[in-house]
N, C-alpha and C positions, 0 to 999 in steps of 0.2 A: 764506418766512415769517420775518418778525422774532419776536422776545420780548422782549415790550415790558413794561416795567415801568414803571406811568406813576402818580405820585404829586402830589395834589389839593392845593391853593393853601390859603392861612392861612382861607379858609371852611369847610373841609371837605369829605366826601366827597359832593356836590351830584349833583343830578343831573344837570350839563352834564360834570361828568367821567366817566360813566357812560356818556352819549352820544359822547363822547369816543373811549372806550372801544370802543364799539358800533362805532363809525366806525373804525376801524382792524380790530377785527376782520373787520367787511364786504370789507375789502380784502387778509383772508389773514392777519392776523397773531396772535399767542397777544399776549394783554393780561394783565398781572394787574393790578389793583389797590386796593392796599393801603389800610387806614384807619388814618390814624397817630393821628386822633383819638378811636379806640375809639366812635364813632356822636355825636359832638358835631359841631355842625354853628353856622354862626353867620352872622347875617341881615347885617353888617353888617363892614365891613373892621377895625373899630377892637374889635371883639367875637373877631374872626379873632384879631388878635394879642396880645390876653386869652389866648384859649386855647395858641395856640404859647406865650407864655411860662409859663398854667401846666405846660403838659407841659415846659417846656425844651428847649431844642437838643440837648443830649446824648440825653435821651431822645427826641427824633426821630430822630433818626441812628441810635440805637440799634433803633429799631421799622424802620427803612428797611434798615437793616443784614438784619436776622431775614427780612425781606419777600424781601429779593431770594436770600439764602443758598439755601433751596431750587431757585430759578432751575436753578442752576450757571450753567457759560459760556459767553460771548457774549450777555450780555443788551443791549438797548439801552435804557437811561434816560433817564425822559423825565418833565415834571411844569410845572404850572401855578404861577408865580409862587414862593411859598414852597416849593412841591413842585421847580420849578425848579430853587432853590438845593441843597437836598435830593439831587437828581437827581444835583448836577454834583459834589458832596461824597463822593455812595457813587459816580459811576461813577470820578474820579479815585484811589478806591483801591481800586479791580476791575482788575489786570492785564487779566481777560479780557473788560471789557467791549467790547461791540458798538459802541457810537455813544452821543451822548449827543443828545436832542431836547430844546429848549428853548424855553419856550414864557411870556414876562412877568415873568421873571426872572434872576438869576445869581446868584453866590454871589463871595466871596475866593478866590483860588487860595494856596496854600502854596508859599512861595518856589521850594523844591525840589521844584516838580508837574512830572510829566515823564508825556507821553502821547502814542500816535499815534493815537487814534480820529479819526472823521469828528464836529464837533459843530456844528449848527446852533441856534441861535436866534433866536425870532422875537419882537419888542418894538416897543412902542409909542413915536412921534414926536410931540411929548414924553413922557416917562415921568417922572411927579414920582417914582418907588421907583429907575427906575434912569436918571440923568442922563446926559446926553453926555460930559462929564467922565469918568464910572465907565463906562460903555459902552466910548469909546474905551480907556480904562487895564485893562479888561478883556481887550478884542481881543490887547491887545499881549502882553497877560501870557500866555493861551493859546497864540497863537502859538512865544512865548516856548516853554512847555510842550510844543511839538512837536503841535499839534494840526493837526486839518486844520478849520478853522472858517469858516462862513458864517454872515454875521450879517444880517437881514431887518427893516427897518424900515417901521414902519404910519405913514405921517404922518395926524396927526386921532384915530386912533383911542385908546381909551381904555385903561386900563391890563388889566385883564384881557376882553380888547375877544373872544374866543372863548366867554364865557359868555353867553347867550343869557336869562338871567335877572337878569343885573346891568346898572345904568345905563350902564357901559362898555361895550356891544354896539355889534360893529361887525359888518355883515353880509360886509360886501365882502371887508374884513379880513381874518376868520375865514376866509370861503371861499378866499381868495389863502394862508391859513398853510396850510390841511389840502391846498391841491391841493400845496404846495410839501413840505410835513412827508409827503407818501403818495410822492413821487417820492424823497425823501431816505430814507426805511425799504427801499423798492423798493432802490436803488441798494445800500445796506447788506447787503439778501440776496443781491442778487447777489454780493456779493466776499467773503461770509461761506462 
């Protein structure tokens, strides 16, 4: 069983990250998930990122920080797009995190990132938020970082192509991330 910490995209706490949610626990793992937007929720991407910027980056990290702190260690983080970035920002300063799961987005990495976790993420071909350009210079930089990373690309599918209520829905997609994202937690327990 994973501990999964899995944190929601610039729309907020929706119900496809609940389902999400659901869907991992069905397969054994402890889920938490957090609401960084204190029950704001937003119909529409450009409303999303209204509210990330009222709350602020600092104050997300900060709320993501508090979320996970109870955990303790070996958590595996993991998050939808802005939650993504989020994800990969508190696991690279978790010595004791588990794995990082990623799912429509990434984040900058800090010159001096240094990690051996397992990190997978899974993104959209093309992605207008994360381009080939920043994809590739991403890879490197991880790697760089000492990670052990897999990166999974959807050709066609749209950018948060796993929510099942947005015009981004990708059936096939979705299903090809979660059978690959339930085999990559699996593996995780076992070496955990």
């Amino acid at each position: 069983m994973a501990r999964v910490l899995l944190f929601h995209s610039a729309y907020g706490l929706r119900p496809a990250v609940h389902q999400a949610a659901e869907r991992l626990r069905a397969a054994g793992h402890e889920v938490t998930v957090p609401d960084l937007y204190d029950g704001k929720v937003a119909d529409t991407v450009e409303e999303g990122m209204e509210l990330r910027e009222e709350i602020g980056r600092d104050e997300l990290l900060r709320r993501a920080v508090a979320a996970a702190g109870p955990l303790g260690k070996g958590v595996v983080y993991s998050g939808f797009s802005l939650g993504a970035s989020i994800a990969q920002t508190v696991a690279l300063s978790d010595e004791h995190a588990a794995g990082l799961l990623m799912m429509h987005g990434t984040s900058d990495l800090r010159d001096d990132a240094e990690t051996e976790m397992a990190v997978q993420l899974h993104v959209a071909e093309p992605d207008p938020f994360e381009t080939e350009d920043w994809l590739n210079a991403w890879y490197l930089r991880m790697l760089a970082a000492g990670a052990d990373v897999e990166v999974f690309r959807y050709h066609g599918a749209g950018h948060i192509y796993t929510d099942p209520e947005l015009p981004d829905y990708d059936r096939e997609a979705a299903e090809a991330t979660w059978s690959t994202a339930l085999a990559f937690l699996e593996e995780l327990d076992t070496q955990g």
